[in-house]
C-alpha positions as CSV (number, residue, x, y, z in Angstrom):
1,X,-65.1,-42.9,-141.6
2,X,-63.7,-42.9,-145.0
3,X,-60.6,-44.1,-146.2
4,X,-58.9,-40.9,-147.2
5,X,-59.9,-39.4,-143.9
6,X,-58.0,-41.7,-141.6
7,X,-54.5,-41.7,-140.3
8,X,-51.7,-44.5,-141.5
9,X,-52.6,-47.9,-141.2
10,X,-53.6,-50.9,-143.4
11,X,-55.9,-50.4,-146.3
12,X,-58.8,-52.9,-144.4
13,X,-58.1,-50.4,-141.3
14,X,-58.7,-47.3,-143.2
15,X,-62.3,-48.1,-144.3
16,X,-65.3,-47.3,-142.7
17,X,-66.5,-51.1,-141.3
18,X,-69.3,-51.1,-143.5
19,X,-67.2,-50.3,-146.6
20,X,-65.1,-53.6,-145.4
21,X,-67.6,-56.1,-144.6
22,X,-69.5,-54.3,-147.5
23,X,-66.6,-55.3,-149.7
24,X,-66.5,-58.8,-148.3
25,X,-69.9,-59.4,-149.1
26,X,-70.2,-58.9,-151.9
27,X,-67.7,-61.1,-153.1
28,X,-69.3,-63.6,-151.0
29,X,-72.8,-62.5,-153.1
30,X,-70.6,-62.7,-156.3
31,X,-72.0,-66.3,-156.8
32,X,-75.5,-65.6,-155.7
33,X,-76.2,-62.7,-157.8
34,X,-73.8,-63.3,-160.3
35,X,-76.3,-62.1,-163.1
36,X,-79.1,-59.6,-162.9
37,X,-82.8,-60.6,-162.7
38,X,-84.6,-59.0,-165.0
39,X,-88.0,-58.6,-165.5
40,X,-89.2,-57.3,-169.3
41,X,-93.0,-55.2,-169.2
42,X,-94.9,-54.8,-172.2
43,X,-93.9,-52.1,-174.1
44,X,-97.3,-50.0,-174.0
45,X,-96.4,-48.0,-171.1
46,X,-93.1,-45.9,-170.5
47,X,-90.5,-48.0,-168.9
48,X,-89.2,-47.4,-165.3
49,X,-86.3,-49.7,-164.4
50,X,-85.9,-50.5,-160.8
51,X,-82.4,-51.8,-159.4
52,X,-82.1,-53.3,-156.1
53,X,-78.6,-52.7,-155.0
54,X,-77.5,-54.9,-152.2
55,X,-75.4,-57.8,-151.4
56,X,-77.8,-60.9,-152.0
57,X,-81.7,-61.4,-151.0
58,X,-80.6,-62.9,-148.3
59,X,-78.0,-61.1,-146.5
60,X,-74.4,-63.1,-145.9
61,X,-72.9,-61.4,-143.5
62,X,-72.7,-58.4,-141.0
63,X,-73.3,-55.3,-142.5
64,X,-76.3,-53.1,-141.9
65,X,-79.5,-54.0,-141.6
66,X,-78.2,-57.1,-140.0
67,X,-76.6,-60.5,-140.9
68,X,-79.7,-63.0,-142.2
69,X,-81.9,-60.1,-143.2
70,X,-84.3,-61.2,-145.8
71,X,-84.6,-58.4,-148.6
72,X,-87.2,-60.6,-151.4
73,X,-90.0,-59.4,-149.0
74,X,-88.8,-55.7,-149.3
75,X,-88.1,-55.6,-152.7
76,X,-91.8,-57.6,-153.2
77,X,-93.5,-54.8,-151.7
78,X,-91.7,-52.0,-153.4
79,X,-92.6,-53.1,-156.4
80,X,-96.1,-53.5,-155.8
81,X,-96.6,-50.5,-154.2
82,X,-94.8,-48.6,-157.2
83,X,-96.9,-50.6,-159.8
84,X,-100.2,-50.1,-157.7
85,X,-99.3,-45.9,-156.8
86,X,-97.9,-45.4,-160.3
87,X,-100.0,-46.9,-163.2
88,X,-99.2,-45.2,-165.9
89,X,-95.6,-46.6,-165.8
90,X,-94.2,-50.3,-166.7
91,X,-91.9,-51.1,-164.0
92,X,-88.7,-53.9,-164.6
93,X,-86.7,-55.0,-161.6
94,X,-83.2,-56.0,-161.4
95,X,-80.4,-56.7,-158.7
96,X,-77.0,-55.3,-158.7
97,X,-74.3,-55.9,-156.4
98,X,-71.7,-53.5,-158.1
99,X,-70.4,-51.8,-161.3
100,X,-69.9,-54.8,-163.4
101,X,-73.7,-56.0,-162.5
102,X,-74.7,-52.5,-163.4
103,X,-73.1,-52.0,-166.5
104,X,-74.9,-55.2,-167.8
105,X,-78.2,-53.4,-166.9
106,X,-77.4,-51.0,-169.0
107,X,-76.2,-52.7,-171.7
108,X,-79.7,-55.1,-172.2
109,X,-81.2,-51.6,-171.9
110,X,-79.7,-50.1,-174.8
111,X,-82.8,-52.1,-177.1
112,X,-85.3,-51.0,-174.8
113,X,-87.2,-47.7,-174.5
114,X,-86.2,-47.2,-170.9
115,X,-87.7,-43.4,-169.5
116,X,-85.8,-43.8,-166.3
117,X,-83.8,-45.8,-163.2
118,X,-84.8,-46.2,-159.7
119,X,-82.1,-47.3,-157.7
120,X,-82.7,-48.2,-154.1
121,X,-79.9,-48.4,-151.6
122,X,-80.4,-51.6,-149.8
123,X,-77.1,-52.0,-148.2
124,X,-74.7,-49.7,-147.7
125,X,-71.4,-49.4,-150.0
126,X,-72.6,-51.3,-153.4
127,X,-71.4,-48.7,-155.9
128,X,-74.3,-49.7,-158.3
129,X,-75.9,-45.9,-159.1
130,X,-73.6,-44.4,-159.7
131,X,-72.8,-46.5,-162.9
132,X,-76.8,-45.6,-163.7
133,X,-76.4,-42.1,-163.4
134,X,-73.8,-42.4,-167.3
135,X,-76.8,-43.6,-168.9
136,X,-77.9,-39.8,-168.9
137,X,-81.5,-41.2,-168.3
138,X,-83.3,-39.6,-165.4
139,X,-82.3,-41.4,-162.1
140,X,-84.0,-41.6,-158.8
141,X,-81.7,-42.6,-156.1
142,X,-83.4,-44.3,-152.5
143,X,-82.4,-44.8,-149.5
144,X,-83.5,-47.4,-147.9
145,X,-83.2,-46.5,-144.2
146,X,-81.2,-48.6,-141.5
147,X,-79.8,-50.5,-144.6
148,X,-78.0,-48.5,-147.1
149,X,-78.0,-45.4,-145.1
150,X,-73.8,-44.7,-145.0
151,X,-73.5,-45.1,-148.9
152,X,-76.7,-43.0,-149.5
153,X,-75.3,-40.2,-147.9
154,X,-72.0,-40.7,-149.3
155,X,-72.9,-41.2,-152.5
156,X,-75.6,-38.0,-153.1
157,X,-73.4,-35.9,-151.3
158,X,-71.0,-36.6,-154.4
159,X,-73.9,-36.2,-156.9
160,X,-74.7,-32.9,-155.0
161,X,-70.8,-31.6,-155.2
162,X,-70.9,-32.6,-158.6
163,X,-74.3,-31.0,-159.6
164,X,-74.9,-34.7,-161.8
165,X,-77.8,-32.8,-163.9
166,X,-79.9,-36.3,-164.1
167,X,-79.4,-37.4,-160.3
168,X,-82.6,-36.9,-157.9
169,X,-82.8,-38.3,-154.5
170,X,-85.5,-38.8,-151.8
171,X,-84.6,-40.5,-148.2
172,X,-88.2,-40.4,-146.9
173,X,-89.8,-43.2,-144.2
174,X,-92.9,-42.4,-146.2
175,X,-93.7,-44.5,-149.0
176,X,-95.8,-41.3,-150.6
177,X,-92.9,-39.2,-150.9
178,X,-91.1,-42.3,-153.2
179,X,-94.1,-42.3,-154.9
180,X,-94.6,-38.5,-155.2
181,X,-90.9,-38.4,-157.0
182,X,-91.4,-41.4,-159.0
183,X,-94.6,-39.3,-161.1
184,X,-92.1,-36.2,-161.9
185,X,-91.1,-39.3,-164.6
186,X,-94.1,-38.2,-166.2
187,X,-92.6,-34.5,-167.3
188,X,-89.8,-36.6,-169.3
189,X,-92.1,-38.7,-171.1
190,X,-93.7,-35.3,-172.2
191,X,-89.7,-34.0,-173.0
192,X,-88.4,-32.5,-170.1
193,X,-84.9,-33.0,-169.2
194,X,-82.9,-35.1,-166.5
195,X,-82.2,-31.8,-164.7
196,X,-85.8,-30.8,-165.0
197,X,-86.5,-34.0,-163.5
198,X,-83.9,-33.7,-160.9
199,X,-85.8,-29.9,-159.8
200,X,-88.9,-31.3,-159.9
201,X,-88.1,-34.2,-157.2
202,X,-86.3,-31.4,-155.1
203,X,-89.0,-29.5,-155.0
204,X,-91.4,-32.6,-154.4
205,X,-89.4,-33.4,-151.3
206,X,-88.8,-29.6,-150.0
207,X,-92.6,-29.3,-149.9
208,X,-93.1,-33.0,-148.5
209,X,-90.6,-32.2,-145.7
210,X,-92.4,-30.8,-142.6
211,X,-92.2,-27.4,-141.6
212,X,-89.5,-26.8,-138.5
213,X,-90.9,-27.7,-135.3
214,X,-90.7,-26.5,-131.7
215,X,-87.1,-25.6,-130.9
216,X,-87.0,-24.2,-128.2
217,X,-85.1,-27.1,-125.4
218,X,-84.8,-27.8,-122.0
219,X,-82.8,-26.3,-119.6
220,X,-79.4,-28.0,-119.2
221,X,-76.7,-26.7,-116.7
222,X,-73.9,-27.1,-119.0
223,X,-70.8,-25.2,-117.7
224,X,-67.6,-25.3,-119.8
225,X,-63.0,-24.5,-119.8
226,X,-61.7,-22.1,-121.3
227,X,-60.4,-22.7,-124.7
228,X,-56.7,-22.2,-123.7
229,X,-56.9,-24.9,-120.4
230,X,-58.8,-27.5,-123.5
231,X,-56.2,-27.2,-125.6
232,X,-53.5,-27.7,-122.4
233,X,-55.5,-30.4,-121.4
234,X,-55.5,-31.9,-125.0
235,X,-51.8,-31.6,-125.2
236,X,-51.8,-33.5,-121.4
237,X,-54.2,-36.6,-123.0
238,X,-53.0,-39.9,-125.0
239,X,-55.2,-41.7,-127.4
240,X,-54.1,-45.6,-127.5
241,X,-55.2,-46.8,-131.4
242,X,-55.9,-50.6,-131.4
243,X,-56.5,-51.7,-135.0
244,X,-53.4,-54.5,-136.2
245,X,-50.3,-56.1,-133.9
246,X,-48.6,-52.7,-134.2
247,X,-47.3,-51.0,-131.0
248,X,-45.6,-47.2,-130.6
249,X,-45.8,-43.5,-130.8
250,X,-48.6,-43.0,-133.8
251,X,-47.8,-39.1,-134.3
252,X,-50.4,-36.8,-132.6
253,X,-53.9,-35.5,-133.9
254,X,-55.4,-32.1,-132.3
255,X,-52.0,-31.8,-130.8
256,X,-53.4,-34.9,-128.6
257,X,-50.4,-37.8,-128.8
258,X,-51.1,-41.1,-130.3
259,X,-49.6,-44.4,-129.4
260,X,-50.4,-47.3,-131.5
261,X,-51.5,-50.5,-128.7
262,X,-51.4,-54.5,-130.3
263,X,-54.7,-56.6,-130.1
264,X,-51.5,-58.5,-128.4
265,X,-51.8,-56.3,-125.4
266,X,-55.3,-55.7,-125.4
267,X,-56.0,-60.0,-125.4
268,X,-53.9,-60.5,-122.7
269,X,-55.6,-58.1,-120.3
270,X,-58.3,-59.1,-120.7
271,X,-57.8,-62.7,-120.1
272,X,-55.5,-61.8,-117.0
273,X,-58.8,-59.5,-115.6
274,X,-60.1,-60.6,-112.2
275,X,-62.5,-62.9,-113.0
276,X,-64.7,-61.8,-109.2
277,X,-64.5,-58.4,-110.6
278,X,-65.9,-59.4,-114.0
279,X,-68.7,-61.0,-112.1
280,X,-69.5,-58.1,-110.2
281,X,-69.5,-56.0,-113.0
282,X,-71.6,-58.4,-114.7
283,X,-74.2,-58.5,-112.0
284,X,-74.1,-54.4,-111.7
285,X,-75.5,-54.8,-115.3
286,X,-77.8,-57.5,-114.6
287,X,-79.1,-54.6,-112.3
288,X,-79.2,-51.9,-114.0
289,X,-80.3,-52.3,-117.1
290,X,-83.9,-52.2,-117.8
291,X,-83.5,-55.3,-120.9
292,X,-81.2,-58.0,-121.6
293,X,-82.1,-59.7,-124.9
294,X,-79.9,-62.5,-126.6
295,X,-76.9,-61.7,-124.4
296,X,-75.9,-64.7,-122.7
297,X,-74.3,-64.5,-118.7
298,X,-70.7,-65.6,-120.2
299,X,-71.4,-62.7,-122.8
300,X,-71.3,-60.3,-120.0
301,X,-69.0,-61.4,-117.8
302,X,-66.9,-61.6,-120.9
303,X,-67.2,-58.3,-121.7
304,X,-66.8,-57.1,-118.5
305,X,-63.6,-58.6,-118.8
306,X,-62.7,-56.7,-121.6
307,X,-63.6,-53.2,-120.0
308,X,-61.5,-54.1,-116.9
309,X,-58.7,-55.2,-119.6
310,X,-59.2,-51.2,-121.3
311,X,-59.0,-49.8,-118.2
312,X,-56.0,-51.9,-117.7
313,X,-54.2,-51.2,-120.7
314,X,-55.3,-47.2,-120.3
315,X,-53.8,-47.2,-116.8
316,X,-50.4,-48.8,-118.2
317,X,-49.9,-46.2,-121.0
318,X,-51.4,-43.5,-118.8
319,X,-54.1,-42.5,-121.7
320,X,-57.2,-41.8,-120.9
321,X,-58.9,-42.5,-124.5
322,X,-59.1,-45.6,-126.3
323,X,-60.5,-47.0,-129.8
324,X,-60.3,-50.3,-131.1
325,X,-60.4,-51.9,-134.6
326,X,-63.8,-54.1,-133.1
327,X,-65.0,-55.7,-136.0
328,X,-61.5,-56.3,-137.5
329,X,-59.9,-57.6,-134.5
330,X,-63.2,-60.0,-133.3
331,X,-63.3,-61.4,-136.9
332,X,-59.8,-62.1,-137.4
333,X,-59.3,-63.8,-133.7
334,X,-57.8,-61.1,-131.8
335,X,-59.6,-60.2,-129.5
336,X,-62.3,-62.0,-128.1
337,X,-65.1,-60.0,-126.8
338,X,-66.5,-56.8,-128.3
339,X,-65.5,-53.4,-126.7
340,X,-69.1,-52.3,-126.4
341,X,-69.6,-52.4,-123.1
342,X,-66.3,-51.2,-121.7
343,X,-66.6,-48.2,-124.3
344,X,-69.9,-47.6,-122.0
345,X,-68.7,-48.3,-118.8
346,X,-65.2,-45.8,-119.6
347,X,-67.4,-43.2,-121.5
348,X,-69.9,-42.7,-118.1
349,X,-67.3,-42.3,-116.2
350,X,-65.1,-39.0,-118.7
351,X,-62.7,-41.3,-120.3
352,X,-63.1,-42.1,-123.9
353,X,-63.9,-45.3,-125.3
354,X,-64.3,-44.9,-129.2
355,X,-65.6,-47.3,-131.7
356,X,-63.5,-48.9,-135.3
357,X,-60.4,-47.1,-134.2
358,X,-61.5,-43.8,-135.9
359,X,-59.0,-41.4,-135.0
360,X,-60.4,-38.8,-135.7
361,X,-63.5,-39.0,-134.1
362,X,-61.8,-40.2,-130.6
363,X,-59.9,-37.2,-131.3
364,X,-62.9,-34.8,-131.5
365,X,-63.9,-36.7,-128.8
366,X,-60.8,-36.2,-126.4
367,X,-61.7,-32.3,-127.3
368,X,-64.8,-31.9,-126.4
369,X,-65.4,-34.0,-123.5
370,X,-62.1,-32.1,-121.6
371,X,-63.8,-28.7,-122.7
372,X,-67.5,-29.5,-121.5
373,X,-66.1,-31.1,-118.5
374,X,-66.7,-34.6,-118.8
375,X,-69.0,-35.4,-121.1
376,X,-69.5,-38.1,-123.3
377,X,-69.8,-37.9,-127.1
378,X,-71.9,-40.3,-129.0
379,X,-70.0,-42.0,-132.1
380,X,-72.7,-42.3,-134.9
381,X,-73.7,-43.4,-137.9
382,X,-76.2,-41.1,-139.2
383,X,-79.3,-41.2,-141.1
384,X,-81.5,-38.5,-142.7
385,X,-85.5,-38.9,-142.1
386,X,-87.2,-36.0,-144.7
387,X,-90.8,-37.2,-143.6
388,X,-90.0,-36.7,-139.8
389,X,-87.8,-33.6,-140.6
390,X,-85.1,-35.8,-138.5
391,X,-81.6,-37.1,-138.3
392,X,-80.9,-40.0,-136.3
393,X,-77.4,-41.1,-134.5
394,X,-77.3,-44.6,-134.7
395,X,-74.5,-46.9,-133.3
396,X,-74.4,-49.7,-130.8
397,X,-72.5,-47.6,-127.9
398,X,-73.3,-44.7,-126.1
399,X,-73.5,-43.5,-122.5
400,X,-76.7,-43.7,-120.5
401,X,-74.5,-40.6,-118.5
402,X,-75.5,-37.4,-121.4
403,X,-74.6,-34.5,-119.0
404,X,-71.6,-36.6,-117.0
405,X,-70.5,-38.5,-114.6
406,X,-72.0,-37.0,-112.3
407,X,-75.3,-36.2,-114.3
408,X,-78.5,-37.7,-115.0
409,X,-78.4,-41.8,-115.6
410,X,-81.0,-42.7,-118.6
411,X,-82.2,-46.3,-118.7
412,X,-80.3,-48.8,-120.8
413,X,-80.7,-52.3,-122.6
414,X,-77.9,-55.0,-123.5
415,X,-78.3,-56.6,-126.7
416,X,-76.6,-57.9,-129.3
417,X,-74.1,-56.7,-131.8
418,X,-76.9,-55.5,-134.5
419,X,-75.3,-56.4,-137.4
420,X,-74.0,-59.9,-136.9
421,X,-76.3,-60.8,-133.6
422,X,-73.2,-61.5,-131.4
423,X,-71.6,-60.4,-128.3
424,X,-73.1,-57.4,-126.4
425,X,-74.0,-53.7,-127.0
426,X,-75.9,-50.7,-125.6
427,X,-79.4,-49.9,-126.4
428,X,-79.5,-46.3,-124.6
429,X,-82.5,-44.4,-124.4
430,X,-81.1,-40.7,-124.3
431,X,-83.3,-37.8,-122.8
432,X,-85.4,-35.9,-125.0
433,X,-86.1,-31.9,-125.2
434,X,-82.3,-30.8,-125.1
435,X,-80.1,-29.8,-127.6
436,X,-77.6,-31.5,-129.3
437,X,-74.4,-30.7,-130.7
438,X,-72.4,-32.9,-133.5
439,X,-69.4,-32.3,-134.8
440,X,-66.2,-33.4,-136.1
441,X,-62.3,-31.9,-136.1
442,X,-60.5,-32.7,-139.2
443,X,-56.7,-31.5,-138.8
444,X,-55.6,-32.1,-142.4
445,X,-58.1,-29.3,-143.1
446,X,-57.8,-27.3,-140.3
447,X,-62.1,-27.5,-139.9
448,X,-64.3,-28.3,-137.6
449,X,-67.6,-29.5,-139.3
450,X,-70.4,-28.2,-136.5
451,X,-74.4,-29.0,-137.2
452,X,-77.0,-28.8,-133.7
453,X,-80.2,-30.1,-132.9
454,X,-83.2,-31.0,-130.9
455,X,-83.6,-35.0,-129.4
456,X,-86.5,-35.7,-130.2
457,X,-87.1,-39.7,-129.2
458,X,-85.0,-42.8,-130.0
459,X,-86.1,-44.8,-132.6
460,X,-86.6,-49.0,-131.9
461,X,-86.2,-50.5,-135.5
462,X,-84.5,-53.6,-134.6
463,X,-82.5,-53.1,-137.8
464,X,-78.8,-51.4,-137.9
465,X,-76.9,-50.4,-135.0
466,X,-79.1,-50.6,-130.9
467,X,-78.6,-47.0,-130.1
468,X,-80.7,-44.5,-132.5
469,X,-80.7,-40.8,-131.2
470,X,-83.4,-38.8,-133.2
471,X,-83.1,-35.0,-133.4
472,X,-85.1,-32.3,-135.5
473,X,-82.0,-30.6,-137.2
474,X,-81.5,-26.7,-136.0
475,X,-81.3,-25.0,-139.9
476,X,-81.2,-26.8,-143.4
477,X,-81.9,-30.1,-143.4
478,X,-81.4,-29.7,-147.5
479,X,-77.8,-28.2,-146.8
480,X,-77.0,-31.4,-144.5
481,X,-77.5,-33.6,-147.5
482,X,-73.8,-31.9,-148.7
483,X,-71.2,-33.0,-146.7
484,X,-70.8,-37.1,-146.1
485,X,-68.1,-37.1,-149.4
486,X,-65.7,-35.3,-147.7
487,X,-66.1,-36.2,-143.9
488,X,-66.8,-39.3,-144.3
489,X,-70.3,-41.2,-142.2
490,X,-69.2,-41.1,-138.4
491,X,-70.1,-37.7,-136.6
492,X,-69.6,-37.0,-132.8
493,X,-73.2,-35.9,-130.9
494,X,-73.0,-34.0,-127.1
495,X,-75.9,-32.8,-125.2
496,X,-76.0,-29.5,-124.9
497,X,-75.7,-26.1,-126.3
498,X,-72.1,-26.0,-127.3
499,X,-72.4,-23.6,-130.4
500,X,-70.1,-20.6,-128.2
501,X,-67.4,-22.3,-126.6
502,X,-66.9,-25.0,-129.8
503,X,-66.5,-21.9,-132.1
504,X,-64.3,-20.5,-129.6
505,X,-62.1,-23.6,-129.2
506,X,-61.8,-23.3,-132.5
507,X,-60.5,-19.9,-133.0
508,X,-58.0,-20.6,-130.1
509,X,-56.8,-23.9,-132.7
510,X,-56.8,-21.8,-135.4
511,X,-59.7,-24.1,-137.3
512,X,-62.8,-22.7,-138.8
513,X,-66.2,-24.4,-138.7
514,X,-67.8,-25.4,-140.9
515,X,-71.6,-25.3,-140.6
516,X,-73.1,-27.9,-142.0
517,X,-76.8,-27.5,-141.9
């Protein structure tokens, strides 16, 4: 969630995680990539710069893909493949953490003959490209995917809003569709424009983009309120908002009250939880779940103790939704266990556990899980897949309970936090063949931002959050490159067809939607 988007709280609260531990490391890269590495070409072949932007080759902290990851291999086979797929060109390479890093790129550039920029998106919120993009030189902007996924989307969305004339983009798995927008660099050596350049890649990756697939869905018994009892039941619900040592009455959002909780409060029930009931939980788990990988027996019982310390706290304030600050308060000592587990074990059961105390979401998902009668949205961090015509929701919770309490149970697997390889999470491997809805309410603009589509698989890349939903998008998946600037990463997925009774519910708030593919 971005910063603008969230309700009052500290400036480190009101970023998106990534943008914070982003932030952080890069300042801890400052000294490892405190100047760019450049490579110079000969000077016989048009010149393609390509800038890695990221934190260090090595990674230095938690941030997507993961804590650790090693990037030199990645950027060694980019290269190559570029160099071998695109001969006619001269490719440099550089590194760029940030602005500064960038600017310096472009200043060493000013005696070359440069044709273009390739900047790939390693991790998530470097703000390198768009420093690139006031050269006025073509620029090709990458995502790599699992890695720099949130600023991608952030960032082109702002390029699209904009209409930056010299700014193309391509966030393909496939390495030919890279290489297919890389040759349209060939049209401006023979004088075409940046904005001929940037049509040329669009239309390179419309046609590269496969045609829509099978739509048609499973049949899922989804019965729903009415619009008025959501909105009474809204007004009836309490969302407790754990994110500094602040306690009391936070305002309301969706008409849905607010109470700000301490980490305090939230530490202390969980280290007065049974400790027998921990165990049980822990051995429920053990059960259950069909993989437990680097997630020690204290980790579990741990955390089990932290989902009997929500429920605790949820019980004493008489809420029945909660989202905590995770990262924030596990890094600074707070708390001391991740939330992951109890946000699985509250959302199977119709209560809401919501991740990085975003508001917002937790709000859209108080909505929606009263209206659809229990259940359980999916928090996410999405990514956009041309090459498989996909989106996927990725985060490290979920329910293994898509239809409800009540409903079918998917299989499961506890793992580590992905990005720092701590603590436990949910691997869930949700049902294909249904539909999907995602959404989000924003109450400063009185919209609810709506896009549907089909779940396709789940996708195993051990990088970036456990939990990766893949759907074929219902509509546009061009038009849902256009939106991530102004609602920030995070989106809200349910099973099922909800496309009547959301537009409904928003009629009876007075909202309109916003379709977003």
């Amino acid at each position: 969630m971005q910063t603008p988007l969230t309700p009052s709280g500290c400036a480190c609260c009101r970023m998106n995680r990534r943008q914070f531990l982003g932030k952080c490391a890069c300042a801890t890269a400052a000294g490892v990539l405190a100047a760019p590495r450049i490579t110079h070409a000969a000077q016989d072949k048009p010149q393609i710069r390509i800038i890695y932007s990221l934190h260090a080759e090595t990674q230095p902290g938690p941030d997507w893909p993961n804590v650790g990851f090693d990037f030199k291999p990645v950027m060694r086979k980019f290269t190559a493949l570029l160099k071998d797929k695109c001969p006619d060109f001269d490719f440099l390479t550089s590194m760029a953490t940030g602005p500064e890093q960038a600017q310096k790129i472009l200043d060493e550039d000013k005696s070359k003959n440069i044709t273009g920029y390739i900047v790939y998106q390693l991790n998530c919120w470097n703000r390198v490209v768009q420093t690139i993009a006031t050269s006025g030189k073509p620029v090709l902007y990458a995502d790599f995917q699992f890695g720099g996924s949130g600023g991608f989307l952030v960032y082109t969305a702002a390029f699209i809003r904009s209409n930056a004339p010299n700014v193309a983009f391509v966030a393909s798995s496939n390495f030919d569709d890279l290489v297919a927008a890389a040759w349209c660099f060939r049209m401006v050596v023979k004088g075409a424009s940046p904005a001929d350049f940037r049509t040329a890649v669009q239309k390179a990756r419309i046609a590269s983009t496969p045609k829509p697939g099978r739509l048609d869905c499973k049949t899922d018994m989804l019965t729903t309120i009415s619009p008025k009892e959501c909105v009474r039941r809204m007004e009836q619900s309490r969302i407790l908002a754990v994110r500094s040592q602040e306690s009391g009455p936070a305002g309301t959002l969706l008409g849905i009250p607010v109470e700000n909780v301490s980490f305090a409060e939230v530490n202390e029930a969980w280290k007065n939880a049974d400790k027998d009931k921990a165990a049980d939980i822990a051995d429920r788990w053990q059960k259950e779940a069909q993989l437990i990988e680097g997630v020690t027996r204290e980790t579990l019982e741990n955390s089990a103790a932290m989902y009997l310390g929500q429920k605790a706290v949820l019980e004493k304030h008489n809420a029945n939704a909660i989202s905590i600050n995770c990262l924030g308060g596990f890094y600074g000592g707070h708390i001391h266990a991740y939330p992951c587990l109890g946000f699985h074990e509250l959302n199977n059961q119709g209560l809401i556990g919501a991740c990085e105390c975003d508001l917002r979401s937790t709000a859209t998902m108080v909505a929606v899980t009263h209206l659809t009668r229990g259940r359980p949205g999916m928090i996410s961090d999405p990514v956009i897949d041309t090459a498989k015509r996909a989106i996927i929701y990725a985060h490290c919770v979920a329910s293994n309970r898509p239809f409800g309490p009540k409903g079918h149970q998917n299989p499961f697997q506890i793992l580590t936090h992905s990005e720092d390889r701590q603590g436990a999470s949910v691997r869930s491997i949700l049902p294909e063949g249904y539909m999907t809805t995602t959404i989000e309410f924003e109450q400063s603009r009185k919209q609810l931002l709506f896009h549907q589509g089909k779940a396709i698989g789940n996708d195993p890349d051990d990088r970036a959050c456990r939990t990766k939903l893949v759907a074929e998008p219902i509509g546009d998946i061009e038009k849902l490159f256009g939106q991530w600037d102004q609602w920030g990463w995070h989106r809200v997925t349910y099973y099922g067809d909800l496309k009547e009774p959301l537009f409904a519910l928003a009629d009876e708030m007075g909202y309109k939607v916003l379709q977003e593919a």
